[in-house]
PDB file of N, CA, C and O in Angstrom:
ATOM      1  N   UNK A   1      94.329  37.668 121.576  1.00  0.00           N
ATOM      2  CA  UNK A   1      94.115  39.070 121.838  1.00  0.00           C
ATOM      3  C   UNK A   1      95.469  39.762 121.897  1.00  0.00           C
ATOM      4  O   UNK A   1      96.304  39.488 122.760  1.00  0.00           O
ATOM      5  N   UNK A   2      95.652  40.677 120.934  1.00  0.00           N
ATOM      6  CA  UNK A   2      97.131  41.449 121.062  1.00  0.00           C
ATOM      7  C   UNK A   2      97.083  42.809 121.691  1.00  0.00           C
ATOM      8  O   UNK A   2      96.010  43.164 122.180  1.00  0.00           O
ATOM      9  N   UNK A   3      98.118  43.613 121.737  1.00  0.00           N
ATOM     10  CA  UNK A   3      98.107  44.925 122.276  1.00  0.00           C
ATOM     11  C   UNK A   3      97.238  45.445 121.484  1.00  0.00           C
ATOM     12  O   UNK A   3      96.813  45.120 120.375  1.00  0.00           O
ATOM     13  N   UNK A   4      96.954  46.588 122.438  1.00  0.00           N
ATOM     14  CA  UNK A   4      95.486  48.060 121.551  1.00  0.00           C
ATOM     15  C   UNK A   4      96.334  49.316 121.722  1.00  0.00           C
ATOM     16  O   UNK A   4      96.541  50.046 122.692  1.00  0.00           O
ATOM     17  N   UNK A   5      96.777  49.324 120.389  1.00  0.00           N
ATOM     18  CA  UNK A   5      97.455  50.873 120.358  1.00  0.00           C
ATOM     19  C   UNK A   5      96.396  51.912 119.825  1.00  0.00           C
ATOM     20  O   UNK A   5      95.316  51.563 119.348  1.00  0.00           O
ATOM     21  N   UNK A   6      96.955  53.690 119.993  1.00  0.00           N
ATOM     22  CA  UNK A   6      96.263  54.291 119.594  1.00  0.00           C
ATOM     23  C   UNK A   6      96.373  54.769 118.266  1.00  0.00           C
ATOM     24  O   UNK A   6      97.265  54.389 117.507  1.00  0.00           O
ATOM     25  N   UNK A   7      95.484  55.603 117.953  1.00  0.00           N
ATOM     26  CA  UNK A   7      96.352  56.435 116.559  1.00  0.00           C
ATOM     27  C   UNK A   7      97.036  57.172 116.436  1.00  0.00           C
ATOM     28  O   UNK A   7      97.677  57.353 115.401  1.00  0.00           O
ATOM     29  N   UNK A   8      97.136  57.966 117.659  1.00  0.00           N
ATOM     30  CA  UNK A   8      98.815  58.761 117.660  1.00  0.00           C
ATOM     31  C   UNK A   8      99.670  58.237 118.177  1.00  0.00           C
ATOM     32  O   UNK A   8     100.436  59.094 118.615  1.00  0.00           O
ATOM     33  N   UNK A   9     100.209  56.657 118.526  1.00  0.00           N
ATOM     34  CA  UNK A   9     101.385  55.575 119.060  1.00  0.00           C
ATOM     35  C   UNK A   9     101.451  55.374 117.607  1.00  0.00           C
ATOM     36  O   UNK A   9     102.551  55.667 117.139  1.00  0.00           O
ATOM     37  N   UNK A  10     100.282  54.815 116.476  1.00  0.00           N
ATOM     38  CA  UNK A  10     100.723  54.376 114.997  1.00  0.00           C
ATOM     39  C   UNK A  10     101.381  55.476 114.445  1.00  0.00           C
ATOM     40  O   UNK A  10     102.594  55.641 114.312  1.00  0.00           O
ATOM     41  N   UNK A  11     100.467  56.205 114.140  1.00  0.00           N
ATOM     42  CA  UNK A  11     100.655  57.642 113.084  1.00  0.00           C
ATOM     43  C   UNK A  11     102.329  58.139 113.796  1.00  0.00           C
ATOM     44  O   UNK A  11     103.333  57.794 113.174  1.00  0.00           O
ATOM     45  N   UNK A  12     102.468  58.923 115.066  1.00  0.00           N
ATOM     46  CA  UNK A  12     103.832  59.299 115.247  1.00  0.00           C
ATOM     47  C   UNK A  12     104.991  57.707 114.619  1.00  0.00           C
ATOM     48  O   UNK A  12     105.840  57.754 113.729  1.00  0.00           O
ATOM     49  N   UNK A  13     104.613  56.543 115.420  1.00  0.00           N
ATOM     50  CA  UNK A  13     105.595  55.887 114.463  1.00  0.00           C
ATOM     51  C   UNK A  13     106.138  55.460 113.164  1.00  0.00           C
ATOM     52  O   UNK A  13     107.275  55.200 112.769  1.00  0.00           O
ATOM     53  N   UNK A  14     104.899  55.469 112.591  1.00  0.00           N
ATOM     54  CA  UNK A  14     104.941  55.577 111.014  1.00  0.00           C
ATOM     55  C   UNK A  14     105.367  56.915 110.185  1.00  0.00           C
ATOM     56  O   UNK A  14     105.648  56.946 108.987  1.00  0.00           O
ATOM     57  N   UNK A  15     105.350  58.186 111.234  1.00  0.00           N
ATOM     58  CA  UNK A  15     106.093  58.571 110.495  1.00  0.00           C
ATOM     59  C   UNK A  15     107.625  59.230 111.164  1.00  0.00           C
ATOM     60  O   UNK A  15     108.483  60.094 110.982  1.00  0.00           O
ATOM     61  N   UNK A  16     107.477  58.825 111.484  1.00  0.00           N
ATOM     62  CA  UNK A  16     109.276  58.757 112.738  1.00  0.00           C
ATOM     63  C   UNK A  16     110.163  57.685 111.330  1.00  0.00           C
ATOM     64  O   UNK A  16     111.159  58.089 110.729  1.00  0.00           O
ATOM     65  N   UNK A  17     109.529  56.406 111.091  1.00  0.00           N
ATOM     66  CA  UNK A  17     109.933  55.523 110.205  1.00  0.00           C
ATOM     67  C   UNK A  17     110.267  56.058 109.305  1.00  0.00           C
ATOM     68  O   UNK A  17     111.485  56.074 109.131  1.00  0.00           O
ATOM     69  N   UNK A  18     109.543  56.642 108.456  1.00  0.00           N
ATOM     70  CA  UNK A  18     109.342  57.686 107.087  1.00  0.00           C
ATOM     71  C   UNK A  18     110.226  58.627 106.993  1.00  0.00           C
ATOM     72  O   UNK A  18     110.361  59.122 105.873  1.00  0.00           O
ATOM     73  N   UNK A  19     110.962  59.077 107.960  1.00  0.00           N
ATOM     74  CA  UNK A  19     111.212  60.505 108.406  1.00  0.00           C
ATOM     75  C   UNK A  19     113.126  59.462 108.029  1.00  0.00           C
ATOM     76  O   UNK A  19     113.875  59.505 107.053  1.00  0.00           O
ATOM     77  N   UNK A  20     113.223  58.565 109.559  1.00  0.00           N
ATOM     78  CA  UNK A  20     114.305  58.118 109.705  1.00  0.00           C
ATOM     79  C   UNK A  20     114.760  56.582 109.286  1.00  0.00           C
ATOM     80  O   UNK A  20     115.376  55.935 110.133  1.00  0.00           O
ATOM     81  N   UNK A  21     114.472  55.984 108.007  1.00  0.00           N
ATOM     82  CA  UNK A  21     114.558  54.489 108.074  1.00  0.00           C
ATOM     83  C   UNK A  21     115.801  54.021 108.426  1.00  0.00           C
ATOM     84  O   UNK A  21     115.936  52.948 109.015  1.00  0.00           O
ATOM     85  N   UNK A  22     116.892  54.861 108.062  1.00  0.00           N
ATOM     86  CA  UNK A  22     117.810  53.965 108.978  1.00  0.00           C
ATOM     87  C   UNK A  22     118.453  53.788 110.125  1.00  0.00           C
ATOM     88  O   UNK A  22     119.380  52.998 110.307  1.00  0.00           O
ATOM     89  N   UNK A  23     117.860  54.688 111.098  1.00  0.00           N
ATOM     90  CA  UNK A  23     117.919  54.849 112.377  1.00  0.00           C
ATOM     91  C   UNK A  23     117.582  54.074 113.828  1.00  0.00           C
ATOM     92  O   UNK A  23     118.085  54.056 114.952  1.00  0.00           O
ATOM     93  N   UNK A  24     115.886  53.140 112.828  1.00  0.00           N
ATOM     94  CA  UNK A  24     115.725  51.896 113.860  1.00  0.00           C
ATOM     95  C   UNK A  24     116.116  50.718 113.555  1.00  0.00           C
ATOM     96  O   UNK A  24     116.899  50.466 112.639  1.00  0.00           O
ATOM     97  N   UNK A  25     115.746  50.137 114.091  1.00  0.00           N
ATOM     98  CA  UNK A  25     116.012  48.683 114.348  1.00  0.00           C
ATOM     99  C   UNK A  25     115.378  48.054 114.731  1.00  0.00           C
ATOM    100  O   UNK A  25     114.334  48.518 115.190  1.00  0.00           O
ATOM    101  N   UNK A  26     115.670  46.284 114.787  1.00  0.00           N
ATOM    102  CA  UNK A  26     114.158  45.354 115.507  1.00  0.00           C
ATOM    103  C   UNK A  26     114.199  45.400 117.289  1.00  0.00           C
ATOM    104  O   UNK A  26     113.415  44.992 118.145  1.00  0.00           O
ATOM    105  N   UNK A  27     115.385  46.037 117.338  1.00  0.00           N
ATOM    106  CA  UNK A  27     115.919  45.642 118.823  1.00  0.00           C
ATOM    107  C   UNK A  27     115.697  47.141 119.880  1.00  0.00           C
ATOM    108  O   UNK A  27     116.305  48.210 119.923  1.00  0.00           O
ATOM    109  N   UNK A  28     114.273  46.466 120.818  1.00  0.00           N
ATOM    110  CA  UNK A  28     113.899  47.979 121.669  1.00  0.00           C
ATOM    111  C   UNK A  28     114.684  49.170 122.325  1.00  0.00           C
ATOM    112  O   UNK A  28     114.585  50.396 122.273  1.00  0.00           O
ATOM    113  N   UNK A  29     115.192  48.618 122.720  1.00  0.00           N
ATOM    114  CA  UNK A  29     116.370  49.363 123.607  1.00  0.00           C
ATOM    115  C   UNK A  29     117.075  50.244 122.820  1.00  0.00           C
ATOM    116  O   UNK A  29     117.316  51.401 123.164  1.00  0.00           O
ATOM    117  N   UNK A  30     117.439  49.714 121.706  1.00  0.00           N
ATOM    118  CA  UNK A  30     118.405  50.708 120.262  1.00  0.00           C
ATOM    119  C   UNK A  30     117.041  51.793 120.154  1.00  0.00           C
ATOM    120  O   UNK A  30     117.179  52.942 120.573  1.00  0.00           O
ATOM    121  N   UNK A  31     115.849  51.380 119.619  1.00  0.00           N
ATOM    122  CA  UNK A  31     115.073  52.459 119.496  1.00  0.00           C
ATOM    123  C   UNK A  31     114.377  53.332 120.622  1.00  0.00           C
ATOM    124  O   UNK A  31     113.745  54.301 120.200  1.00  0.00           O
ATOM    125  N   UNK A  32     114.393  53.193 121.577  1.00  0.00           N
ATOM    126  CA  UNK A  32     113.922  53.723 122.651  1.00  0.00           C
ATOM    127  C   UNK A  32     115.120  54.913 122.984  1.00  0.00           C
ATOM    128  O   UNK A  32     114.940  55.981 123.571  1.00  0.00           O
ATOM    129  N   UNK A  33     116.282  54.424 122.467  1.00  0.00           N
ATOM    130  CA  UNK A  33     117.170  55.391 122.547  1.00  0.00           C
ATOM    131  C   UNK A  33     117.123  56.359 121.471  1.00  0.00           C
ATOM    132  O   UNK A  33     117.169  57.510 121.906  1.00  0.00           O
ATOM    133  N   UNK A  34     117.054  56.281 120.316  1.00  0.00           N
ATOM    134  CA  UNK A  34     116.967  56.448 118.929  1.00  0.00           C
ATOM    135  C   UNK A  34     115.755  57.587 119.288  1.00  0.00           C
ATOM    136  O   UNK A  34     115.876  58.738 118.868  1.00  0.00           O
ATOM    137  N   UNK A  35     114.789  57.252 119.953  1.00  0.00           N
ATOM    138  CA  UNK A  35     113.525  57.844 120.221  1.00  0.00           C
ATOM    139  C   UNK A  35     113.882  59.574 120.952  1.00  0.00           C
ATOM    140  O   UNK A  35     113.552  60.725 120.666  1.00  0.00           O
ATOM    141  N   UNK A  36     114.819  58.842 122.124  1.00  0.00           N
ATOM    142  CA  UNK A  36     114.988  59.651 123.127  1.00  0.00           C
ATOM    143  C   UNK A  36     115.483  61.098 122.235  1.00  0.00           C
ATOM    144  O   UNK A  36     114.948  62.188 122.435  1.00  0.00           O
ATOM    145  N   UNK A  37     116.441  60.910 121.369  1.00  0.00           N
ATOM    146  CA  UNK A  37     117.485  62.125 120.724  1.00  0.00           C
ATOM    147  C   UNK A  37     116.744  62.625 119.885  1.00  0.00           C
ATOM    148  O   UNK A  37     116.688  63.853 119.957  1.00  0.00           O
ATOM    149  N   UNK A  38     115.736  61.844 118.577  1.00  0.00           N
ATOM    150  CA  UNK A  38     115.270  62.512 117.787  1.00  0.00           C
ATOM    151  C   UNK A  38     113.487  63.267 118.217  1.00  0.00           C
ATOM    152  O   UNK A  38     113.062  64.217 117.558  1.00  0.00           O
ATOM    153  N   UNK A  39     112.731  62.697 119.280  1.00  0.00           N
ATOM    154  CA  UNK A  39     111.684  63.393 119.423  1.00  0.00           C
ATOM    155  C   UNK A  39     111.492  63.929 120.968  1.00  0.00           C
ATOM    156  O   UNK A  39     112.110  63.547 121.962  1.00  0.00           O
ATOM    157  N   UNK A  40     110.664  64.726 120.900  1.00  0.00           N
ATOM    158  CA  UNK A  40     109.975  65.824 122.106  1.00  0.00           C
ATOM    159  C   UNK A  40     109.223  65.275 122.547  1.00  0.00           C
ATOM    160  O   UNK A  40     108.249  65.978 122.817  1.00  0.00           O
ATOM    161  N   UNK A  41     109.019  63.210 123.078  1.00  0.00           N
ATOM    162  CA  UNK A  41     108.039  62.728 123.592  1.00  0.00           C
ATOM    163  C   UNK A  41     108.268  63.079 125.120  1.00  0.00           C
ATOM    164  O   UNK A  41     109.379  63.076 125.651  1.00  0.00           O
ATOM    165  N   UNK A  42     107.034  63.395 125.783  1.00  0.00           N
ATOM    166  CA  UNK A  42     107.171  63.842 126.943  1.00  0.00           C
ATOM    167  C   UNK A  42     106.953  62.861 127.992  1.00  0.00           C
ATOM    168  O   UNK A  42     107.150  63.356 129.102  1.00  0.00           O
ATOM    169  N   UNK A  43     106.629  61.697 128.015  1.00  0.00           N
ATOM    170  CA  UNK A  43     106.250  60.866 128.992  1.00  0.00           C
ATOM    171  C   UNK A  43     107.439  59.569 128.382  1.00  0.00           C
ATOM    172  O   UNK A  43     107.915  59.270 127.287  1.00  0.00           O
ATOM    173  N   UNK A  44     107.539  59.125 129.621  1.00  0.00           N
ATOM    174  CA  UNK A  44     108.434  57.715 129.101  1.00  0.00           C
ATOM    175  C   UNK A  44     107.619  56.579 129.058  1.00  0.00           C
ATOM    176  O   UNK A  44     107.996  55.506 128.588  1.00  0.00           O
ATOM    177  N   UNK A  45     106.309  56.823 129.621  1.00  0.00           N
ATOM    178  CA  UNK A  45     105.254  55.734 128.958  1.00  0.00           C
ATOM    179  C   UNK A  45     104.725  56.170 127.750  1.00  0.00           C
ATOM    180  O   UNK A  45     104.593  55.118 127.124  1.00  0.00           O
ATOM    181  N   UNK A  46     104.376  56.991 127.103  1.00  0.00           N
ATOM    182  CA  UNK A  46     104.245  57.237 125.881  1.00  0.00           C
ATOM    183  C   UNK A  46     105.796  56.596 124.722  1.00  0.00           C
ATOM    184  O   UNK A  46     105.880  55.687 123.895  1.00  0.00           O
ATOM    185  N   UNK A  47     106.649  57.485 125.171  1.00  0.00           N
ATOM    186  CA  UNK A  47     107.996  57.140 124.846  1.00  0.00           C
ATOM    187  C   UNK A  47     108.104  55.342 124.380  1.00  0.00           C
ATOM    188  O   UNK A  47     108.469  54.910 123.287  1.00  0.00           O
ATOM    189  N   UNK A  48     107.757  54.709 125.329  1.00  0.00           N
ATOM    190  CA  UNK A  48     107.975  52.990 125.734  1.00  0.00           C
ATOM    191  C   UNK A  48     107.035  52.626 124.266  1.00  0.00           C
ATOM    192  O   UNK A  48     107.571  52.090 123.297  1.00  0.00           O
ATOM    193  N   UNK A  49     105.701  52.975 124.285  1.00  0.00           N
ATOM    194  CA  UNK A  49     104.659  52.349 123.565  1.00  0.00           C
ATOM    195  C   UNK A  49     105.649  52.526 121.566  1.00  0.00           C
ATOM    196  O   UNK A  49     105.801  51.707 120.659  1.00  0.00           O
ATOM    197  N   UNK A  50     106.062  53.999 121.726  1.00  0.00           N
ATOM    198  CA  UNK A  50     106.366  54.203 120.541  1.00  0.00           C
ATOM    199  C   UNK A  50     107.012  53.350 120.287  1.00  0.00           C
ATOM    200  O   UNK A  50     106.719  52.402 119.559  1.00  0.00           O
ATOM    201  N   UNK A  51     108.518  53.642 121.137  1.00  0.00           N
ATOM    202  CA  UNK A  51     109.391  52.647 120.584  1.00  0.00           C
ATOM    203  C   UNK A  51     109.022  50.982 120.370  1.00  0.00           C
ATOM    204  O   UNK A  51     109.796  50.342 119.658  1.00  0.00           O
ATOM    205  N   UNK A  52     107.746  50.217 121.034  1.00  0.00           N
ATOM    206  CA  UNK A  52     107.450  48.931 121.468  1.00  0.00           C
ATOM    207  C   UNK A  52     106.620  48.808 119.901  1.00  0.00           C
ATOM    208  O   UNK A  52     106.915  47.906 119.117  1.00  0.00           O
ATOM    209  N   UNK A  53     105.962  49.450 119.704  1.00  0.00           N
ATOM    210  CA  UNK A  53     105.468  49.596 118.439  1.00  0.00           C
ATOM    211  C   UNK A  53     106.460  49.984 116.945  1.00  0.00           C
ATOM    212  O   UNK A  53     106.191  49.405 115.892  1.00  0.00           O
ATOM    213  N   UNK A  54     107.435  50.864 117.007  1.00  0.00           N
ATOM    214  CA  UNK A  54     108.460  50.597 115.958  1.00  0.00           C
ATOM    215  C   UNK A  54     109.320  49.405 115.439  1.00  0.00           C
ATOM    216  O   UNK A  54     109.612  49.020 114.306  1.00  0.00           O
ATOM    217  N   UNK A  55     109.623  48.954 116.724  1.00  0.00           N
ATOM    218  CA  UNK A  55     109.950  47.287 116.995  1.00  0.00           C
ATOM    219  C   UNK A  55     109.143  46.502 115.719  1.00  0.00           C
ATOM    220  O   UNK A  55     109.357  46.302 114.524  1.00  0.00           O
ATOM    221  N   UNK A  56     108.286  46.244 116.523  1.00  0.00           N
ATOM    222  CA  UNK A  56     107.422  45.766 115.827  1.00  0.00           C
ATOM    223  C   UNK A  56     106.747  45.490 114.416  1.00  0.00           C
ATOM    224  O   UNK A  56     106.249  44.540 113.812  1.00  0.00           O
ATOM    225  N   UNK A  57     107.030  46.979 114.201  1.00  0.00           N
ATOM    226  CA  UNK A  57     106.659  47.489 112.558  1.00  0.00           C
ATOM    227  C   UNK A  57     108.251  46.725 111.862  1.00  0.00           C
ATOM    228  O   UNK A  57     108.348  45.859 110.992  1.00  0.00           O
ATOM    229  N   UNK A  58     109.424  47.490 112.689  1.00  0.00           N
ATOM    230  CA  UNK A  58     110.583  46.590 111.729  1.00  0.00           C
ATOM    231  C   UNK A  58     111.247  45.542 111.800  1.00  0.00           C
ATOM    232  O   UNK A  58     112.260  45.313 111.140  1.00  0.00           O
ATOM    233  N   UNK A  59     110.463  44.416 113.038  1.00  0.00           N
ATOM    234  CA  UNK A  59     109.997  42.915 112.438  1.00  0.00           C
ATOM    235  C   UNK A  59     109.591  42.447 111.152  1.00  0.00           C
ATOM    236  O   UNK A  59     110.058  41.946 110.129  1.00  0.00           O
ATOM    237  N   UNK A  60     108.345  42.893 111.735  1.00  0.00           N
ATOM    238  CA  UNK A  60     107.335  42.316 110.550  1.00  0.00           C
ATOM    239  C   UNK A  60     108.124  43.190 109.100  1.00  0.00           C
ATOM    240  O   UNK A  60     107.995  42.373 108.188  1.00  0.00           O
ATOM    241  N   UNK A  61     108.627  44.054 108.702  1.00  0.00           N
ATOM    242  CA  UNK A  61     109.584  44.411 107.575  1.00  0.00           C
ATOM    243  C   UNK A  61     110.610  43.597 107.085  1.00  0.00           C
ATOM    244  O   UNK A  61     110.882  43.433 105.896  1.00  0.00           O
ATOM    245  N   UNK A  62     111.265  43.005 108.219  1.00  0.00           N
ATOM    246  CA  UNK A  62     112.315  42.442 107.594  1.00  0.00           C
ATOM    247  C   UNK A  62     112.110  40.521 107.866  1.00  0.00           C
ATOM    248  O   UNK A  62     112.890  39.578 107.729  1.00  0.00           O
ATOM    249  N   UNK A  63     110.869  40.612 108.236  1.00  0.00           N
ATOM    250  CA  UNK A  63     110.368  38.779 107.583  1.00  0.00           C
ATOM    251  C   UNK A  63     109.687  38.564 106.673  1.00  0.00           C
ATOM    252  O   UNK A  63     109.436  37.403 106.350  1.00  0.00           O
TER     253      UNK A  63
END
């Protein structure tokens, strides 16, 4: 059983990705920061999921 994201945690990250590919990275902390400067997320639990989910997406990219 893995995490249950929503469709606006996918959709905003996919296109945050789209927008900025070379800005993230596999490593959270770089994007959570990365997050902080380029968007108007208002919660830092919202904030967390995005970045935990971009992670993720640019894992699985670069294996």
């Amino acid at each position: 059983m893995g995490n249950i994201r929503t469709a606006l945690i996918k959709r905003v990250a996919k296109e945050l990705i789209e927008t900025f590919p070379d800005k993230f990275s596999d490593n959270f902390d770089e994007n959570k920061a990365v997050l902080e400067e380029i968007s108007t997320v208002e919660t830092k639990h919202l904030r967390n999921k995005i970045a935990g989910y971009i992670t993720k997406l640019m894992k699985q990219r670069s294996s």
